[in-house]
N, C-alpha and C positions, 0 to 999 in steps of 0.2 A: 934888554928885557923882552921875554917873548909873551906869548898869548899867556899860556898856566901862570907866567910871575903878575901879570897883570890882573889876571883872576885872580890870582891869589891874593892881590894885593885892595881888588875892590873888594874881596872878603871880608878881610879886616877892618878895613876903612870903615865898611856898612855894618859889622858887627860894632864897631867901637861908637857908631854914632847914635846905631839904635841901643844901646844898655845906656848910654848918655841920657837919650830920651826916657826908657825905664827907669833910671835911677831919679830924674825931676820929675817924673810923674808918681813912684813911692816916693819919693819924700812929700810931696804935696798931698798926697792919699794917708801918709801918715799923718801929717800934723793935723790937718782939717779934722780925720776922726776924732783924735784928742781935742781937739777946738771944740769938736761938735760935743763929745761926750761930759764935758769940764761945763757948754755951755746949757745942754739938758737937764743935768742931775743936779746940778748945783745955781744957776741962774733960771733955771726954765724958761730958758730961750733955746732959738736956731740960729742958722743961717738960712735963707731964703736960697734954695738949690743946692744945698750943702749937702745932704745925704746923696740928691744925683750925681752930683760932680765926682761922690765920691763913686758911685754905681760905674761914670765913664772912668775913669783913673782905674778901677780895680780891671773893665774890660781892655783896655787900651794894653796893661801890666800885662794881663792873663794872654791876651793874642798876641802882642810882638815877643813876647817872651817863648811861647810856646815854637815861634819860629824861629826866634833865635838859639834855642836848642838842638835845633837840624844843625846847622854851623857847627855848635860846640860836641855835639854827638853827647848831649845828657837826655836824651828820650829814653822816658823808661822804658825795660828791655828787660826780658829774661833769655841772655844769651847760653845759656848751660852747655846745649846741646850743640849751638852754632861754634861757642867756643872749643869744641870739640872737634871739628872738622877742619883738615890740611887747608892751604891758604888760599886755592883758586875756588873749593866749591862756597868758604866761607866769604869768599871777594863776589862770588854772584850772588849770593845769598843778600849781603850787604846793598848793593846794586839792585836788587830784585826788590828788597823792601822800603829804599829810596823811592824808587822808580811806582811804587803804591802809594807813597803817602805824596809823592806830587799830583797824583793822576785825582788822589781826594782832594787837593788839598785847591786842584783846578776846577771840578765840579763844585769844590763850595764858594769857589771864586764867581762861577756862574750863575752858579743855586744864587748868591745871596745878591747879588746884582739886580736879579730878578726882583727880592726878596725888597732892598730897597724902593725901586723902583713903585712896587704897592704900597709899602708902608712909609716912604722915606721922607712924603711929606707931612706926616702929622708932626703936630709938638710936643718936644717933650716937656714937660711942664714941672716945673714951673720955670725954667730956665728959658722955654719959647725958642730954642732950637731945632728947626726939621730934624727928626729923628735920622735920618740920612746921612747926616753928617756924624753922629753919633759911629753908628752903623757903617759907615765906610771904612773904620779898623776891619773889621772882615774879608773884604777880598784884600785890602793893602795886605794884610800880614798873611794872610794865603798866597796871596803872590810873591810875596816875599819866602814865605815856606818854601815855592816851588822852586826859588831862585836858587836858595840853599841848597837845597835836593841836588838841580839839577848842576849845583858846582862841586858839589861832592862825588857826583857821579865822576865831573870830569878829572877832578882832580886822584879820584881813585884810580879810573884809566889809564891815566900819563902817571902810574906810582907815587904822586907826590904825598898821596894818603895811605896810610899805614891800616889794615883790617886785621892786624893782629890781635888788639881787641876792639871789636865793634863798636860797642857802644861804650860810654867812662863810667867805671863802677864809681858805686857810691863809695863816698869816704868815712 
């Protein structure tokens, strides 16, 4: 097995563990809502944190997800014109816009570190969690972002990735 199979191979691994983790955190963002909303309109009651949990579960969804799209290549895209271009200028084109969304995807790693850093010890209330911990999905999945990025680049380099089409049209 050489380096790219072994890359290749934490790819998968880390794409398969993190949709694991996205899928237990919708299911639990789904049902809670229905909990919550069966226990609003019809008992007029809560759950004491119930609406936050749901607030972290939809961010936690929203940011590893967002990164785990770099991997699957479903960022939206309007490839029209790239698709149009013979295969080396559209392999840098591809490489060229990697190589942007990791360089953001580092400054928001930095940005929000900071970001914590000021905010990350108040509570969130009512749950009484340093918001910090809440908030640490942010650089995790930025950094995570950049991982993606930066194994797609390599795996386009050594041809194991195909730029025929860029990005996966929708179905």
């Amino acid at each position: 097995m050489d380096a790219i199979d072994r890359l290749a191979w934490l790819d998968k691994w880390l794409v398969r563990v993190l949709e694991g983790i996205l899928v237990a955190f919708f299911a639990v963002f789904l049902v809670l809502v229905c909990i919550l909303v069966v226990l609003r309109y019809v008992f007029a009651s809560t759950i004491l944190g119930g609406n936050e949990f749901v607030t972290i579960a939809f961010l936690v969804t929203s940011a590893i997800g967002g990164a785990l799209c770099i991997s699957r290549r479903e960022h939206i895209a309007i490839t029209f014109f790239i698709d149009l271009l013979p295969l080396n200028p559209k392999k840098l084109i591809y490489i060229a816009g990697l190589v942007l969304m990791a360089i953001v995807n580092v400054y928001m790693v930095y940005y929000s570190i900071g970001w914590i850093e000021k905010a990350g010890h108040n509570p969130w209330e009512p749950l009484g969690w340093p918001q910090g911990i809440v908030h640490a999905v942010i650089p995790f999945s930025c950094s995570l972002a950049v991982l993606f990025c930066v194994l797609k680049i390599v795996f386009t380099l050594a041809g194991r990735e195909s730029v025929e089409t860029v990005w996966m049209p929708e179905d």
